[in-house]
N, CA, C and O atoms as CSV, one atom per row, in Angstrom:
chain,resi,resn,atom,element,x,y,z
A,1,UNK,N,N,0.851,-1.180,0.000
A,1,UNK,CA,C,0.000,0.000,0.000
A,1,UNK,C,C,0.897,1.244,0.000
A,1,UNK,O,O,1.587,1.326,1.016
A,2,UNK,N,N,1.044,2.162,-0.829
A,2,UNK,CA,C,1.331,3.847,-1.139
A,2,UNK,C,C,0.708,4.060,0.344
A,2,UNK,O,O,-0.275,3.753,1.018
A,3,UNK,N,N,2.217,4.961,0.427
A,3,UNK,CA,C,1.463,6.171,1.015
A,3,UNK,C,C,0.782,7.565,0.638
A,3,UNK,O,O,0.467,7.992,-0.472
A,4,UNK,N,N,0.673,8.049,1.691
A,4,UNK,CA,C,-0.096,9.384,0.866
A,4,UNK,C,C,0.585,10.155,0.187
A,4,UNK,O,O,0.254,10.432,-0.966
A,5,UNK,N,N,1.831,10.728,0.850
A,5,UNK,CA,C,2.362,11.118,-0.259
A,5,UNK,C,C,2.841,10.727,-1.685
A,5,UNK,O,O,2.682,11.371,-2.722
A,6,UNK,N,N,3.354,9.738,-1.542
A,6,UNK,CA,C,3.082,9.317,-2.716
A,6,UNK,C,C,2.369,9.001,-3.448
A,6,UNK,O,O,2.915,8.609,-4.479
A,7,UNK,N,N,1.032,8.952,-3.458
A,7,UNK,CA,C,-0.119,9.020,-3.602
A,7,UNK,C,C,-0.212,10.099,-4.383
A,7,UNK,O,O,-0.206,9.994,-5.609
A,8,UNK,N,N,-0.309,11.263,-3.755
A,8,UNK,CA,C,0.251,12.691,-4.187
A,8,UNK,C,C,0.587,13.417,-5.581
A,8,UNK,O,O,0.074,14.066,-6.493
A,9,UNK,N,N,2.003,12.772,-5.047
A,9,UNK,CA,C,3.286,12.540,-6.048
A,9,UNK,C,C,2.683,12.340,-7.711
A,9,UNK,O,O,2.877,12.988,-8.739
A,10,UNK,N,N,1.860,11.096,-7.393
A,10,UNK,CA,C,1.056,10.408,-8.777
A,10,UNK,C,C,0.179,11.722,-9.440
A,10,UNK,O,O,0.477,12.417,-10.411
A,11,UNK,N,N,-0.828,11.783,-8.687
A,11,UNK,CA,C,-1.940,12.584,-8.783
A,11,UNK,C,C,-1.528,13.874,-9.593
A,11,UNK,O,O,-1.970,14.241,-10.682
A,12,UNK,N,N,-0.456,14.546,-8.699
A,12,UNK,CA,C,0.280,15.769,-9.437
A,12,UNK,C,C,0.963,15.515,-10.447
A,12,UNK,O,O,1.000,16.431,-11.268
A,13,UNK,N,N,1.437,14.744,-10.656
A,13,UNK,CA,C,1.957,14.170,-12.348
A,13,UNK,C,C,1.027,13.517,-12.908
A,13,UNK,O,O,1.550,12.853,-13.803
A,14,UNK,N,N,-0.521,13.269,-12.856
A,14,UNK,CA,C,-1.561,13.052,-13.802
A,14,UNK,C,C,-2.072,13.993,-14.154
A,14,UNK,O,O,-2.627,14.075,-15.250
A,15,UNK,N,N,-1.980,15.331,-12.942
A,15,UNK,CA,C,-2.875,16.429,-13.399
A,15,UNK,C,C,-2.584,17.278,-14.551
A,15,UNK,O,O,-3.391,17.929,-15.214
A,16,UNK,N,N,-0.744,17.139,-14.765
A,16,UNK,CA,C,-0.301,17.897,-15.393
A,16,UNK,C,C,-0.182,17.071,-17.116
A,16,UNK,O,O,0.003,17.715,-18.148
A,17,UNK,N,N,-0.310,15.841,-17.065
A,17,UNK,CA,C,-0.243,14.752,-18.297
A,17,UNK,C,C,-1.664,14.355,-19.291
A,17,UNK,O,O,-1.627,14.165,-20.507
A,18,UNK,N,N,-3.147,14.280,-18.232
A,18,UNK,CA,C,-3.881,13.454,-18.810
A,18,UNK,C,C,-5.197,14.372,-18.902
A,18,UNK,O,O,-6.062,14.008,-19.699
A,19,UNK,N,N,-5.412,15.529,-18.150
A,19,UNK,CA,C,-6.277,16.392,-18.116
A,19,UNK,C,C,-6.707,16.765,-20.131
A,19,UNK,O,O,-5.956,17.427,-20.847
A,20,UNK,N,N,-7.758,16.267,-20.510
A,20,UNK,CA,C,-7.956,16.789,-21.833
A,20,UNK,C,C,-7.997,15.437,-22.925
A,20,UNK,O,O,-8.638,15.255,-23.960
A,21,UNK,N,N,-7.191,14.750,-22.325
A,21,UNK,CA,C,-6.908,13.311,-23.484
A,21,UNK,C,C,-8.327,12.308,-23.419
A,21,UNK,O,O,-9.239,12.530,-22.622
A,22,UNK,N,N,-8.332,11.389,-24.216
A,22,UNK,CA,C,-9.683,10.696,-24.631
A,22,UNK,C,C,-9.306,9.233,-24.279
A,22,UNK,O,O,-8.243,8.749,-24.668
A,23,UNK,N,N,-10.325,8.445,-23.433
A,23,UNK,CA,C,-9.708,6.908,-22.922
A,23,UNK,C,C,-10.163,6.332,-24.203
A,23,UNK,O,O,-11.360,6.462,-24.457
A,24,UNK,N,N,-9.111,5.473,-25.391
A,24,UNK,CA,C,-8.973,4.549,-26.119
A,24,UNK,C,C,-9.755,3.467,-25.318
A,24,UNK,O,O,-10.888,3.214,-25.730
A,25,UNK,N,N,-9.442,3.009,-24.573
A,25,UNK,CA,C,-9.829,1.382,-24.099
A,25,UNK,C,C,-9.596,1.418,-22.415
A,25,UNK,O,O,-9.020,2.235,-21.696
A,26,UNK,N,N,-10.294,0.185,-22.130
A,26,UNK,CA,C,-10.303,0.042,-20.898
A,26,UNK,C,C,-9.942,-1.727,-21.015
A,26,UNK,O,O,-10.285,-2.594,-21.819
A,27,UNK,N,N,-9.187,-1.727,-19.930
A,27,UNK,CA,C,-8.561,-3.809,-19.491
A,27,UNK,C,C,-8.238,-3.460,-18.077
A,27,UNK,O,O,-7.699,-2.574,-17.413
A,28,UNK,N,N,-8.860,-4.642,-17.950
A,28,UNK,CA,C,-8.972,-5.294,-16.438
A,28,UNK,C,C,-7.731,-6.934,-16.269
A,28,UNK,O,O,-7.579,-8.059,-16.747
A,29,UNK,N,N,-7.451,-6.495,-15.794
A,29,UNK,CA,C,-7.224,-8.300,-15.322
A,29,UNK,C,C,-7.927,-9.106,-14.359
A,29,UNK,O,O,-7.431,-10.066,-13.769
A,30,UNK,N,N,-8.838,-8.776,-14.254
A,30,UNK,CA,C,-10.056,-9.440,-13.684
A,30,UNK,C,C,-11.337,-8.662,-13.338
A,30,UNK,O,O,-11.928,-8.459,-12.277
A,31,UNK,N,N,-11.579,-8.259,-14.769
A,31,UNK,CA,C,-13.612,-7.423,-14.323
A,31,UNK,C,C,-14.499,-7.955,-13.750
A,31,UNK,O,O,-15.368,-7.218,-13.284
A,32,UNK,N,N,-14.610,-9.286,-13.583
A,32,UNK,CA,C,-15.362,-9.664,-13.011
A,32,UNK,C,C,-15.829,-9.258,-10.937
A,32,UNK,O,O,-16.693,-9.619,-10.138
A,33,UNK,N,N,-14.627,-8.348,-10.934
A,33,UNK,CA,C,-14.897,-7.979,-9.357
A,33,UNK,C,C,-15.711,-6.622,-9.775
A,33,UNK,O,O,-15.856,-5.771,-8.897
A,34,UNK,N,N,-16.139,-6.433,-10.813
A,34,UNK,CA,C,-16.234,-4.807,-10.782
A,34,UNK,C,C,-17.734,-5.004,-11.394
A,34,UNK,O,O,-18.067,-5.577,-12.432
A,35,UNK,N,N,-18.722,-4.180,-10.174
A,35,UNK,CA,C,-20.225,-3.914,-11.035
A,35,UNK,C,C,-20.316,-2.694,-11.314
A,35,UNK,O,O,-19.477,-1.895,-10.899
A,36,UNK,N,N,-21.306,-2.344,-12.033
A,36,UNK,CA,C,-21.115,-0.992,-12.932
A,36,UNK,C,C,-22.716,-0.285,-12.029
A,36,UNK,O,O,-23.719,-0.992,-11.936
A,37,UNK,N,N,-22.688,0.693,-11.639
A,37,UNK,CA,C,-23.958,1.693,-10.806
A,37,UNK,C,C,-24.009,3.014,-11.526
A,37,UNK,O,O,-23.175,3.917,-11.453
A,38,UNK,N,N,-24.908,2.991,-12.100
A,38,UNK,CA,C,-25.586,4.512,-12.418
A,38,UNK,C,C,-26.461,5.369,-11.994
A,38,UNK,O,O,-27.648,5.126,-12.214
A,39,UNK,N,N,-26.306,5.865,-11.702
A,39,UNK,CA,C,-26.749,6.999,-10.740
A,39,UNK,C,C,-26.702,8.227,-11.049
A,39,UNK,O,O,-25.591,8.737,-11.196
A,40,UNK,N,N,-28.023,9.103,-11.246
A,40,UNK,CA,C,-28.025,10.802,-11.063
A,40,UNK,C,C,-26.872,10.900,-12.381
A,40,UNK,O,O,-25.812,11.331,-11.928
A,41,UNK,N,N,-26.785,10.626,-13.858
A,41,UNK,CA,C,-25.999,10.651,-14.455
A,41,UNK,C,C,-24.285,10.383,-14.501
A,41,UNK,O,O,-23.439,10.748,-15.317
A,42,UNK,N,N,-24.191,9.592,-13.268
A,42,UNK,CA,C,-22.767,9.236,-12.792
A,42,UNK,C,C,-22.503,7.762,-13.262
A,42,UNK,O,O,-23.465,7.038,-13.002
A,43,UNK,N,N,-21.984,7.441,-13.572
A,43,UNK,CA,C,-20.802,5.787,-13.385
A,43,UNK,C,C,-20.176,5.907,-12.118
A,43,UNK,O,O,-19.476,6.795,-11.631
A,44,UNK,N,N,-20.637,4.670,-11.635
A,44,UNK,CA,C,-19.908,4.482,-10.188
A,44,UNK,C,C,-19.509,3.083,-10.817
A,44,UNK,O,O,-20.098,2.311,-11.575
A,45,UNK,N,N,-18.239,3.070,-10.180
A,45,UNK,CA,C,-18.052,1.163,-10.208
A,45,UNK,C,C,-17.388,1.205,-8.521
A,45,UNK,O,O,-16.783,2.035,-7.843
A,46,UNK,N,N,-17.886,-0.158,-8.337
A,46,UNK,CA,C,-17.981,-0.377,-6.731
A,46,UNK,C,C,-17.485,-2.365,-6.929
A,46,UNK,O,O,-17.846,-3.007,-7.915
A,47,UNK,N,N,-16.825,-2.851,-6.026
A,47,UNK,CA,C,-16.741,-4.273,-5.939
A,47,UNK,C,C,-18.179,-4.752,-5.713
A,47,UNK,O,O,-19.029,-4.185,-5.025
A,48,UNK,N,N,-18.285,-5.682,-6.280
A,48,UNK,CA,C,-19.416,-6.829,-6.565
A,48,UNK,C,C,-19.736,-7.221,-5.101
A,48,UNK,O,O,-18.739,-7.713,-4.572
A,49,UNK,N,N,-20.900,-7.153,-4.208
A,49,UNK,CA,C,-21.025,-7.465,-2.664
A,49,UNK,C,C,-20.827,-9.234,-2.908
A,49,UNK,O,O,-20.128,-10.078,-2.346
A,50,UNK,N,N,-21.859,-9.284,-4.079
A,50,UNK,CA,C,-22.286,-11.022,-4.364
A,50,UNK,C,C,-21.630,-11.124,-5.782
A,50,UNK,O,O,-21.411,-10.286,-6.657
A,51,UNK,N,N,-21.385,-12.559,-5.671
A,51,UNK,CA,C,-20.175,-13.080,-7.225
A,51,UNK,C,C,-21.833,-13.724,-8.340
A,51,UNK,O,O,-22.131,-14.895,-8.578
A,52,UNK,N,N,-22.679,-12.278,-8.846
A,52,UNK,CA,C,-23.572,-12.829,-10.197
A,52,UNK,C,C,-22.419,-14.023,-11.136
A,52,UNK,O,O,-21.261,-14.439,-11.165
A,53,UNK,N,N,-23.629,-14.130,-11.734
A,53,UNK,CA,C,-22.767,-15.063,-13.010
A,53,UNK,C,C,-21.714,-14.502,-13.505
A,53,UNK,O,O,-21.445,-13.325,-13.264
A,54,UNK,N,N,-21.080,-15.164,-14.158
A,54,UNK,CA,C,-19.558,-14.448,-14.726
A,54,UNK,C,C,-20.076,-13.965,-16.184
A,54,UNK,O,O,-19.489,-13.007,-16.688
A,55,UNK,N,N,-21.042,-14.516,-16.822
A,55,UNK,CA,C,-21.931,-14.224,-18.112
A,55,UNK,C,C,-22.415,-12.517,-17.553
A,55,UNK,O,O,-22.067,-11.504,-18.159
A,56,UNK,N,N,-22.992,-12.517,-16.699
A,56,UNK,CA,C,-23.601,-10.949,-16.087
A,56,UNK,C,C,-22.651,-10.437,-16.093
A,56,UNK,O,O,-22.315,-9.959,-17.177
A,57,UNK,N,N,-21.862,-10.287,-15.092
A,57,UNK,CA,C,-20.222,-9.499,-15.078
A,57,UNK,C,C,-19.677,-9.415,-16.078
A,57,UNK,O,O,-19.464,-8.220,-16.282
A,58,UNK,N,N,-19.277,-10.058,-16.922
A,58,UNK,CA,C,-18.856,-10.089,-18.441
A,58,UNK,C,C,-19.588,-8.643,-18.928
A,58,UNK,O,O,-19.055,-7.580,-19.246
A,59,UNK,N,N,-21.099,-9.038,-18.858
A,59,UNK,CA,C,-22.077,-7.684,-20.303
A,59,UNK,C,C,-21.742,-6.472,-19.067
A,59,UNK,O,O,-21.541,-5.319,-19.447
A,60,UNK,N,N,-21.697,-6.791,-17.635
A,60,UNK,CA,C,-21.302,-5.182,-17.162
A,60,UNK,C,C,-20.351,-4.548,-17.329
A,60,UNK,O,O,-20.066,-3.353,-17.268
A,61,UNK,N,N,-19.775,-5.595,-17.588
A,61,UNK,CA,C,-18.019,-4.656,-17.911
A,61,UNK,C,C,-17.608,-4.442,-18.972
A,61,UNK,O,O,-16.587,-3.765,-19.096
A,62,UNK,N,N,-18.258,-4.941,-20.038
A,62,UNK,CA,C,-18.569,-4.412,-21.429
A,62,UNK,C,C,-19.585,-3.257,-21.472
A,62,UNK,O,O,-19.257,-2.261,-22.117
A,63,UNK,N,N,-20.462,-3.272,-21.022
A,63,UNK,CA,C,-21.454,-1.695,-20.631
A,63,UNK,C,C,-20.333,-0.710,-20.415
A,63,UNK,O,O,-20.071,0.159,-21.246
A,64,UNK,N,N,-19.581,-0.883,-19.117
A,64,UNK,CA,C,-18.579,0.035,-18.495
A,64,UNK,C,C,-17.663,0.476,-19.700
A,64,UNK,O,O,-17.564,1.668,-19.993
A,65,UNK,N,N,-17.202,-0.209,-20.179
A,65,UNK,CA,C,-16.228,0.218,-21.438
A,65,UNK,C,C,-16.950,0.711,-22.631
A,65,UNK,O,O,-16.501,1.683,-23.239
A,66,UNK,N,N,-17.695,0.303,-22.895
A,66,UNK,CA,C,-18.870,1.198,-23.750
A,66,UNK,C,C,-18.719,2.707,-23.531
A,66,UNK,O,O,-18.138,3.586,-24.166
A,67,UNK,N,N,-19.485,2.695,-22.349
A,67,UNK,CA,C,-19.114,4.400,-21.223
A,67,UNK,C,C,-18.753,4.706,-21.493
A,67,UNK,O,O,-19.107,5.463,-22.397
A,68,UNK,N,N,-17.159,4.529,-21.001
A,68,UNK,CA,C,-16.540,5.682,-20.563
A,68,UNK,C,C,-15.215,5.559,-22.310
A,68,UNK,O,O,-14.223,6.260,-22.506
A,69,UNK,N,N,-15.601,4.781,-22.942
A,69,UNK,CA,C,-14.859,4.533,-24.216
A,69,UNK,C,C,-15.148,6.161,-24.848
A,69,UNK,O,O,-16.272,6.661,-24.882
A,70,UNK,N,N,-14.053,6.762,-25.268
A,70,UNK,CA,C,-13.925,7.807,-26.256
A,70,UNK,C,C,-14.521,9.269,-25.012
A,70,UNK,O,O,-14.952,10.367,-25.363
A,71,UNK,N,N,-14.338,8.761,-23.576
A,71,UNK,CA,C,-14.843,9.776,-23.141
A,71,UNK,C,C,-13.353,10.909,-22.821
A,71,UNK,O,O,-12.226,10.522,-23.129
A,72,UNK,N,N,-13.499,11.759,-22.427
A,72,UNK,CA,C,-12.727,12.854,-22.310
A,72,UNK,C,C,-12.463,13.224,-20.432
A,72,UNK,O,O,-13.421,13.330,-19.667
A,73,UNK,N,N,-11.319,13.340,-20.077
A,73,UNK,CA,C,-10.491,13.249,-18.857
A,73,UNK,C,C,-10.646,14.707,-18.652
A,73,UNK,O,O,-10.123,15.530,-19.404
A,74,UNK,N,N,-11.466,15.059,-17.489
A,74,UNK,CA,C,-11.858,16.539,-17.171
A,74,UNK,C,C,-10.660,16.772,-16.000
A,74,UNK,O,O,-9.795,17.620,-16.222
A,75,UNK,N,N,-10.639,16.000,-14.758
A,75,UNK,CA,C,-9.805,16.012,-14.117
A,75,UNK,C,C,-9.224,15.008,-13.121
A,75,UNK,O,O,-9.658,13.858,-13.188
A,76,UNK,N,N,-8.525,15.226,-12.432
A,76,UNK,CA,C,-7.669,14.232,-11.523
A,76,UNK,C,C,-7.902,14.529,-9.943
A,76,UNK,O,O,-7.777,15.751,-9.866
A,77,UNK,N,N,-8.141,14.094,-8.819
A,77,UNK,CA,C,-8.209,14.662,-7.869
A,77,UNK,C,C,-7.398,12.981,-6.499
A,77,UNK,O,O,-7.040,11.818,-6.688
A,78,UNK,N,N,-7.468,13.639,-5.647
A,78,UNK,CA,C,-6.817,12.710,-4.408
A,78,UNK,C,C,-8.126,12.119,-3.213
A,78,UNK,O,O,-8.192,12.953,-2.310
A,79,UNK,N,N,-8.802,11.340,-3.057
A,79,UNK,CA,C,-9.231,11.166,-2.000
A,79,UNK,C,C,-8.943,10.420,-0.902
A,79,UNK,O,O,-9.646,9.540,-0.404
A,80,UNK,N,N,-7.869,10.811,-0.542
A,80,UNK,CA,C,-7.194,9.722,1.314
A,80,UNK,C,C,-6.358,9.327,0.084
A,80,UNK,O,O,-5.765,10.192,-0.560
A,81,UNK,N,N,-6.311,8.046,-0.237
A,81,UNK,CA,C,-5.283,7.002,-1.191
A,81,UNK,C,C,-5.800,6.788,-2.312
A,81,UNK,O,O,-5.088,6.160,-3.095
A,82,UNK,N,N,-7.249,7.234,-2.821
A,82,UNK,CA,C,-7.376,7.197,-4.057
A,82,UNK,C,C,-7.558,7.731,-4.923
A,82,UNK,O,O,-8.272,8.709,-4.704
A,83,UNK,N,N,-7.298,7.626,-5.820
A,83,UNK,CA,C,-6.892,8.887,-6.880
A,83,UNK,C,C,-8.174,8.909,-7.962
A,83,UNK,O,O,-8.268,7.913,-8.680
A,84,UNK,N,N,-9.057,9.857,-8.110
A,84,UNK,CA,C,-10.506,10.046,-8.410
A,84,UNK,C,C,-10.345,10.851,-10.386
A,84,UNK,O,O,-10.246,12.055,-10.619
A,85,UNK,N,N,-10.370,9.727,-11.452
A,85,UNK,CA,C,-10.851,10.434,-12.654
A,85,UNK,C,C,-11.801,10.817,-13.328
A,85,UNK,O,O,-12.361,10.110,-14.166
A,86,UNK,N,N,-12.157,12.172,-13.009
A,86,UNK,CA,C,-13.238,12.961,-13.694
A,86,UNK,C,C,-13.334,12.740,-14.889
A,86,UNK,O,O,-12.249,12.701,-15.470
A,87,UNK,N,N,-14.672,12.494,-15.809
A,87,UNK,CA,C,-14.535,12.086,-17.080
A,87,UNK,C,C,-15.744,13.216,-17.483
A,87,UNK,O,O,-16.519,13.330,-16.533
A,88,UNK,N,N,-16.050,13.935,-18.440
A,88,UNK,CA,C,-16.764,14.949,-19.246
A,88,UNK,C,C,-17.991,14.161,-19.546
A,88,UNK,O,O,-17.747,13.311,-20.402
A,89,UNK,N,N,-19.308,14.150,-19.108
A,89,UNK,CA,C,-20.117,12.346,-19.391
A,89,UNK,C,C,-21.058,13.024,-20.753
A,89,UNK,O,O,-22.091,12.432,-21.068
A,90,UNK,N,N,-20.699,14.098,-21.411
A,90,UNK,CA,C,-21.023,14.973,-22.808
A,90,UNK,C,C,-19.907,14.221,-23.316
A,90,UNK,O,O,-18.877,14.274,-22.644
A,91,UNK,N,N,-19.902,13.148,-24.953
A,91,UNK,CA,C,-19.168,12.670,-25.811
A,91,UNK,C,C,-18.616,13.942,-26.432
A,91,UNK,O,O,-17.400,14.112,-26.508
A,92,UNK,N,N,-19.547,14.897,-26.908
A,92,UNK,CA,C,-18.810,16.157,-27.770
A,92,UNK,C,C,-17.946,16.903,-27.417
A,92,UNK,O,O,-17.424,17.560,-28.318
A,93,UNK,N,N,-17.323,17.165,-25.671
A,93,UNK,CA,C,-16.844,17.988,-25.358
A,93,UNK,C,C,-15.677,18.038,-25.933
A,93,UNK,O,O,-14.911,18.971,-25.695
């Protein structure tokens, strides 16, 4: 586990690198921990409480990459140890 500062460290060298650029693709090495929550126009992804089928997890994490595919990196921020990417959820911006 990072510490915070270094934590930091990251964050301030993303803010200055990725702010503006467009996510090509998204890979997991294991999506299947990851469910996809929408909410109030947000993407949340949160760990899976219960292990659905791996067929379900599969189409959510294909949904998820759908998303946020070709979306645009508004900003970077720090919360405690994790590092939070703002995405523009307007395709045209």
């Amino acid at each position: 586990m990072p510490e915070l500062p270094e934590v930091q460290t990251v964050v301030s060298q993303l803010q200055k690198e990725i702010p503006g650029l467009s996510i090509r693709d998204v890979w997991s090495d294991w999506p299947k921990i990851l469910q996809v929550v929408s909410h109030d126009n947000h993407l949340k992804i949160k760990k899976a409480a219960k292990k659905p089928a791996v067929k379900k997890l599969n189409a959510l994490f294909q949904a998820f990459k759908d998303d946020v595919s070709g979306k645009k990196i508004q900003k970077i921020e720090r919360k405690a140890k994790n590092i939070l990417i703002y995405l523009f959820l307007s395709s045209s911006v």
